[in-house]
RODO-2510 file (C-alpha; in nm, 4 decimals, decimal comma):
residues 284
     n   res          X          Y          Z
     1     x     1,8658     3,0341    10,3379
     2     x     1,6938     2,9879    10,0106
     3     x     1,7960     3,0878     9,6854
     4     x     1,5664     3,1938     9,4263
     5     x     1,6676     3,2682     9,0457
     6     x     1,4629     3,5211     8,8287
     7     x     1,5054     3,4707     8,4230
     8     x     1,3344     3,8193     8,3039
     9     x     1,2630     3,9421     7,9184
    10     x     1,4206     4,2752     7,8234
    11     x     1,0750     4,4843     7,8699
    12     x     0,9892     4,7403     8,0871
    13     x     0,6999     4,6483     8,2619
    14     x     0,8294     4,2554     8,2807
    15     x     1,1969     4,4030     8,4417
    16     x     0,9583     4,6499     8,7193
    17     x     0,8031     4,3390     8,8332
    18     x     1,1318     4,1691     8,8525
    19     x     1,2403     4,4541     9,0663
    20     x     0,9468     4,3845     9,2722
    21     x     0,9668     4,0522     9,3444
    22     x     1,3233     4,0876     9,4080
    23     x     1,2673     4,3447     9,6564
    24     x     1,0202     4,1298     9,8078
    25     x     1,2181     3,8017     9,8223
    26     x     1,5273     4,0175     9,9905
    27     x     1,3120     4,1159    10,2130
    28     x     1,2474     3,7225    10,3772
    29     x     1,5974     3,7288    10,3785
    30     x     1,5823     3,4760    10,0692
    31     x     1,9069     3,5421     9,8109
    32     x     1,8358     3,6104     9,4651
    33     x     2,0421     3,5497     9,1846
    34     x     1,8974     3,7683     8,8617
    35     x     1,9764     3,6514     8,5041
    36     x     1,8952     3,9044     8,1952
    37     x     1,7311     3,6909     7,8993
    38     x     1,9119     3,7137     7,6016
    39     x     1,8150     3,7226     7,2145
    40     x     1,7791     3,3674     7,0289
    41     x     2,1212     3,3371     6,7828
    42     x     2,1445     3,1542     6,4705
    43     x     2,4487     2,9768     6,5865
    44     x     2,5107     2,7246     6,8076
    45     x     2,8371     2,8246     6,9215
    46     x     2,7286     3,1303     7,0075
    47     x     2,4826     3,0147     7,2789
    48     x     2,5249     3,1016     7,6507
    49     x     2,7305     2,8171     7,8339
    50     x     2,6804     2,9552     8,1576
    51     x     2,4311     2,7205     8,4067
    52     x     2,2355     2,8162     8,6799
    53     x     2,3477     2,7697     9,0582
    54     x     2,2931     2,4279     9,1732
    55     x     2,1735     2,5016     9,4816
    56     x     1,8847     2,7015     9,3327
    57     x     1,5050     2,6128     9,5359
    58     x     1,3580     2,7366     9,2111
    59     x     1,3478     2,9687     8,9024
    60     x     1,0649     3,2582     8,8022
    61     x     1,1059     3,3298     8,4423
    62     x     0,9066     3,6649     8,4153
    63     x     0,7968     3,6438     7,9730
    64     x     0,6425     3,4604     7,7253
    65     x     0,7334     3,1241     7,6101
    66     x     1,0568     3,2216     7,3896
    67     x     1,2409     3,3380     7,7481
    68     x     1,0935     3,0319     7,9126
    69     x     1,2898     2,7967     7,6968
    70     x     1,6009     3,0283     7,6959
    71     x     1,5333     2,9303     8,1334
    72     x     1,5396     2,6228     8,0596
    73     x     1,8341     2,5689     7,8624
    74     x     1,9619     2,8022     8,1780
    75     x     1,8865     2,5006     8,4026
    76     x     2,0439     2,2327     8,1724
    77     x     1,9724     1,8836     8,3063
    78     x     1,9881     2,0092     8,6748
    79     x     1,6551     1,9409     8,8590
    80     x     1,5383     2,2515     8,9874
    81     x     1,1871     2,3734     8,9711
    82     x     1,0717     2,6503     8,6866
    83     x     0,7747     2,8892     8,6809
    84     x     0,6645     3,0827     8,4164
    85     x     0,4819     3,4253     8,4767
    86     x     0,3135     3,5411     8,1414
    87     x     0,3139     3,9329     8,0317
    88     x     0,0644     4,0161     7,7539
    89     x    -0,0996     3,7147     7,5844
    90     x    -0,1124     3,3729     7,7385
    91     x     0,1784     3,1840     7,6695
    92     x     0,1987     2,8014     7,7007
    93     x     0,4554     2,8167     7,9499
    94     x     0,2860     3,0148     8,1657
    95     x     0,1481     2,9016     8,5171
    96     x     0,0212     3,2284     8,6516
    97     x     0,0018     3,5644     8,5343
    98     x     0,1991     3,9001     8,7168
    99     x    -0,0810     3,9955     8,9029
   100     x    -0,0703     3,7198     9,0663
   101     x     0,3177     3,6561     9,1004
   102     x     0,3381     3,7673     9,4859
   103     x     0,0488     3,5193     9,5693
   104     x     0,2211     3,2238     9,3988
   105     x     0,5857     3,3374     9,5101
   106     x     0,4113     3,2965     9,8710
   107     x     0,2815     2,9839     9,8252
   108     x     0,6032     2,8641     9,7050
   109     x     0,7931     2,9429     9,9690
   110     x     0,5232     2,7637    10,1751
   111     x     0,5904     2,5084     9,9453
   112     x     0,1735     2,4690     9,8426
   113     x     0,2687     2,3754     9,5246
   114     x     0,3180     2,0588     9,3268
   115     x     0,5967     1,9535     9,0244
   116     x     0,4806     1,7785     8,7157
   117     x     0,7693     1,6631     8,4697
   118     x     0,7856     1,7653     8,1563
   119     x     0,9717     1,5332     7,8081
   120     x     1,2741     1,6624     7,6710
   121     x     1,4164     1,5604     7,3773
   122     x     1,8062     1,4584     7,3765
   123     x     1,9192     1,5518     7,0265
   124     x     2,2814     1,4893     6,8745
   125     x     2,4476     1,5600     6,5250
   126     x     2,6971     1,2807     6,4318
   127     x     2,9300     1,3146     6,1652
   128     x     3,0165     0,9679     6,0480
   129     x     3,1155     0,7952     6,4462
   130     x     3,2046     1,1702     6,5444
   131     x     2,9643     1,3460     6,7406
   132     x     2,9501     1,7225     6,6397
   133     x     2,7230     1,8441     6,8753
   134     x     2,4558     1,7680     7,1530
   135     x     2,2083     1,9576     7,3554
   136     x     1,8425     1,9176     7,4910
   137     x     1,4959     2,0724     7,4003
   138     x     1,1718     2,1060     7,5816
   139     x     0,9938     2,2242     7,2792
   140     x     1,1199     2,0967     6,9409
   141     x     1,3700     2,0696     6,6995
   142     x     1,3459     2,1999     6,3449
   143     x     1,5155     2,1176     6,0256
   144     x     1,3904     2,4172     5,7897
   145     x     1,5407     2,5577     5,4827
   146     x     1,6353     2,9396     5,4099
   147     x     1,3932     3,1450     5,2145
   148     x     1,5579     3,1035     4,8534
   149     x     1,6398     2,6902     4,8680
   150     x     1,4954     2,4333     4,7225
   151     x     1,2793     2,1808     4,9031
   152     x     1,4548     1,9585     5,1735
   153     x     1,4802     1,5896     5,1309
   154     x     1,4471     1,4456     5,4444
   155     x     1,5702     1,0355     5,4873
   156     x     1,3472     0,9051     5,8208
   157     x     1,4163     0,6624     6,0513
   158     x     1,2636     0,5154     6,3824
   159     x     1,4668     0,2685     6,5679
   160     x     1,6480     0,2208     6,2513
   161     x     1,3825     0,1253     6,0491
   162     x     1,3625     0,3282     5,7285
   163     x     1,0140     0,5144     5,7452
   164     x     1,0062     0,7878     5,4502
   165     x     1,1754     1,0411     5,2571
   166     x     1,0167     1,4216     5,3680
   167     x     0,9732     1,6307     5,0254
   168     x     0,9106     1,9166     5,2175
   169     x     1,0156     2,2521     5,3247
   170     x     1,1257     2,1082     5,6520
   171     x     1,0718     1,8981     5,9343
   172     x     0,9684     1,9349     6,3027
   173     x     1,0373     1,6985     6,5789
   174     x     0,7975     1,8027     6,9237
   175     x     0,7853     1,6768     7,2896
   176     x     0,4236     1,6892     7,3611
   177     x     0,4664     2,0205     7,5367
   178     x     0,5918     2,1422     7,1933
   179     x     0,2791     2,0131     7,0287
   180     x     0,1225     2,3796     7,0926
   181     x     0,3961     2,5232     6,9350
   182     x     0,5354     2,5242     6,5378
   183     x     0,3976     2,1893     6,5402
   184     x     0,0496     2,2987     6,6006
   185     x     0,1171     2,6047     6,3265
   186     x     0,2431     2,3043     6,1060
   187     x    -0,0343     2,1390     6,1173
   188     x     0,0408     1,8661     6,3769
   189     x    -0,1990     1,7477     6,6845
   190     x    -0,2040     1,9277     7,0230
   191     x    -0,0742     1,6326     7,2580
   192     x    -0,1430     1,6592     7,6138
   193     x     0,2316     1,6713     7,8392
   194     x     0,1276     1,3628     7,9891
   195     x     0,0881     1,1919     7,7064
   196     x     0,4772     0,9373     7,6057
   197     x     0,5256     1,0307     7,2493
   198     x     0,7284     1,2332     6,9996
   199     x     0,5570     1,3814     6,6986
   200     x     0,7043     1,4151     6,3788
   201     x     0,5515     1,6994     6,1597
   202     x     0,6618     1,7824     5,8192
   203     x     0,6483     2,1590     5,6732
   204     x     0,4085     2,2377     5,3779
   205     x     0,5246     1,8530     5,2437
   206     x     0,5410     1,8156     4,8807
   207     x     0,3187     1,5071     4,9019
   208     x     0,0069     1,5637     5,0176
   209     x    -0,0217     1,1992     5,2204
   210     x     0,2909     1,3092     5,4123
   211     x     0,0819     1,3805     5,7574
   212     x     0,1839     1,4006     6,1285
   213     x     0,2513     1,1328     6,3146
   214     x     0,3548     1,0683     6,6751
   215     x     0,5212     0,7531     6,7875
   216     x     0,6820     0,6156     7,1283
   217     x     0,8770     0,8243     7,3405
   218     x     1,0937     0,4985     7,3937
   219     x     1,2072     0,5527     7,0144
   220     x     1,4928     0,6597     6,8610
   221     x     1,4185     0,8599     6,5293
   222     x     1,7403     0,9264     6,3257
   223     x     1,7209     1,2090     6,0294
   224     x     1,9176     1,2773     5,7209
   225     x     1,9347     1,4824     5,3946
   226     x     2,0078     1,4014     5,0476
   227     x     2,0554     1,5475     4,7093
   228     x     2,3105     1,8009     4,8446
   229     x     2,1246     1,9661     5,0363
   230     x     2,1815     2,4079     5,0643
   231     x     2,1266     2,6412     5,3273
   232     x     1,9283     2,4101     5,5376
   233     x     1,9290     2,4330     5,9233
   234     x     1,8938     2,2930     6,2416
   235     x     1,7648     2,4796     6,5502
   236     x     1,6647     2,3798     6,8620
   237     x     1,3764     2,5068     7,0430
   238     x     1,4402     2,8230     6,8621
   239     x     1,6863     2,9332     7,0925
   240     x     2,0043     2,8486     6,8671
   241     x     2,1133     2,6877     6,5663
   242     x     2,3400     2,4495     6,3431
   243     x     2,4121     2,4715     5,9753
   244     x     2,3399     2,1045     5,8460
   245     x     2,3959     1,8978     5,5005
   246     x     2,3865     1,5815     5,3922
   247     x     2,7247     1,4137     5,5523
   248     x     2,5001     1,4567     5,9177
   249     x     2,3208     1,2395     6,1120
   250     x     2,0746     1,3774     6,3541
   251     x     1,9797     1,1103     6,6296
   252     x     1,6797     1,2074     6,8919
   253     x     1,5489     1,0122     7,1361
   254     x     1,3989     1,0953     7,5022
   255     x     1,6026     1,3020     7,7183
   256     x     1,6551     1,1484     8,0820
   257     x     1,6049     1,5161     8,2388
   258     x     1,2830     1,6303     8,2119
   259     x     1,1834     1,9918     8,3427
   260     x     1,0062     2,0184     8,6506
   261     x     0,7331     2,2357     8,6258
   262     x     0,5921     2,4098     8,9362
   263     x     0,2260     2,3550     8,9232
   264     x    -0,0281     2,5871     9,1151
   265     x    -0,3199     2,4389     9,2589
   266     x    -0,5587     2,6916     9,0813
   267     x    -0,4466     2,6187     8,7312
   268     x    -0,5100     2,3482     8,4920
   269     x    -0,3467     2,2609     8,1365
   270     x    -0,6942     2,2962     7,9810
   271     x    -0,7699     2,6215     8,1431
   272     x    -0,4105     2,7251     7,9315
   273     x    -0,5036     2,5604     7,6371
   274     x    -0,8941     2,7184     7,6155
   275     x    -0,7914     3,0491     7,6411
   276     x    -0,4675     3,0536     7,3950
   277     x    -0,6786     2,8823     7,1322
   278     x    -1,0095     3,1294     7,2529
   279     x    -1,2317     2,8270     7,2691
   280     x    -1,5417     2,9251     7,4020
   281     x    -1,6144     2,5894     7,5841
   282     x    -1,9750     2,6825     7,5307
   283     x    -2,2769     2,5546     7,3357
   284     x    -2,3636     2,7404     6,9528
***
């Protein structure tokens, strides 16, 4: 018997589809295991530790991108299949939309579908040779001060080679599939998944020449403040977060669990990508 999982946003119309493809699923005798998305916190020890079943065939997270990622931290480094079915505007995430979830649910179970990988990043806080904390992102990570504090100084380095110090109000650090995301607001490239990099984009940088830049997904970029730095945090994919200052270390490199992304025949990254950005694709 197959098991299905079902990651659903707290909205009405998103939970009545959830209901319906539940009802559906039960109904091929297929069990179902149903997990409530919860809000983003601030904190990192107050994330949810709980993983899904092993034995899942595959997950529909029914919600825009934010419960996507909160799915895939669900999943952990455990290789079962995601989709993401988008309510309202197009999300990134999204393979197919919920009028057409009973379609694709069928052709899943037939299994007319394919899985393309997507980069995590593999992310760690070190404390001198103590490791504070670790955890995986599909999207990004985010060093960013609080309203009130003064700019962040960022120390940069890629495979331990010193590359700059970031005057800025904070740093970003995408996968390509976070390239669409605060990156792109940030002023950093849209990078297609496929593409093996890691971009680096600084927030409204105090130096004007301080620009984006994407390098190997084979490196290892290490990151830390100076000049005491206050109320300046750390949050990852932001789904949770960690207080940082200048005694940390934050090491990210290429996670060896990617996502696997259940890919409909019908649907291309482009097609996504045209319609969030409303590109007309047409002559002036």
């Amino acid at each position: 018997m197959k098991k299905i999982g079902i990651v659903v946003k707290p909205d009405a119309e998103a939970v009545k589809t959830a209901d319906e493809l539940e009802h559906w699923l039960r109904s091929k005798n297929i069990d179902v295991v149903r997990k409530d998305n919860l809000p983003p916190s601030r904190k990192f020890a107050d994330k949810d530790k709980t993983l899904a079943p092993s034995d899942l065939f595959c997950i529909f997270v029914l919600g825009g991108d934010g419960t996507f990622l909160s799915a895939v931290r669900w999943i952990g480094d455990q290789n079962i299949p995601i989709i993401g079915v988008k309510f309202g505007e197009v999300g990134f995430l999204a393979e197919t939309a919920a009028e057409d979830l009973l379609s694709a649910a069928n052709d899943i179970l037939n299994n007319a579908f394919t899985i393309t990988p997507r980069m995590r990043l593999h992310v760690k806080v070190m404390q001198g040779e103590r490791q504070l904390m670790s955890e995986t992102v599909l999207n990004d990570i985010v060093i960013n001060k609080q309203a009130l504090a003064r700019l962040a100084h960022i120390n940069t380095y890629i495979d331990d080679h010193y590359l700059t110090t970031y005057s800025a109000d904070g740093l970003i650090v995408a996968t390509p599939t976070g390239s669409t995301a605060y990156s792109l607001a940030a002023g950093g490239p849209i990078v297609h998944p496929e593409v093996p990099g890691i971009i680096i984009t600084p927030i409204c940088p105090f130096t004007l020449t301080n620009r984006p830049l994407i390098v190997s997904d084979s490196s290892s970029i290490k990151i830390r403040l100076i000049r005491k730095p206050i109320d300046v945090m750390l949050t990852f994919d932001g789904q949770a977060g960690f207080e940082i200052n200048e005694d940390h270390t934050i090491v990210i490199s290429k996670s060896p669990h990617p996502v696997n992304m259940i890919v409909m025949p019908e649907q291309t990254y482009f097609d996504v990508l045209k319609a969030k950005l409303r590109w007309s694709g047409g002559r002036i």
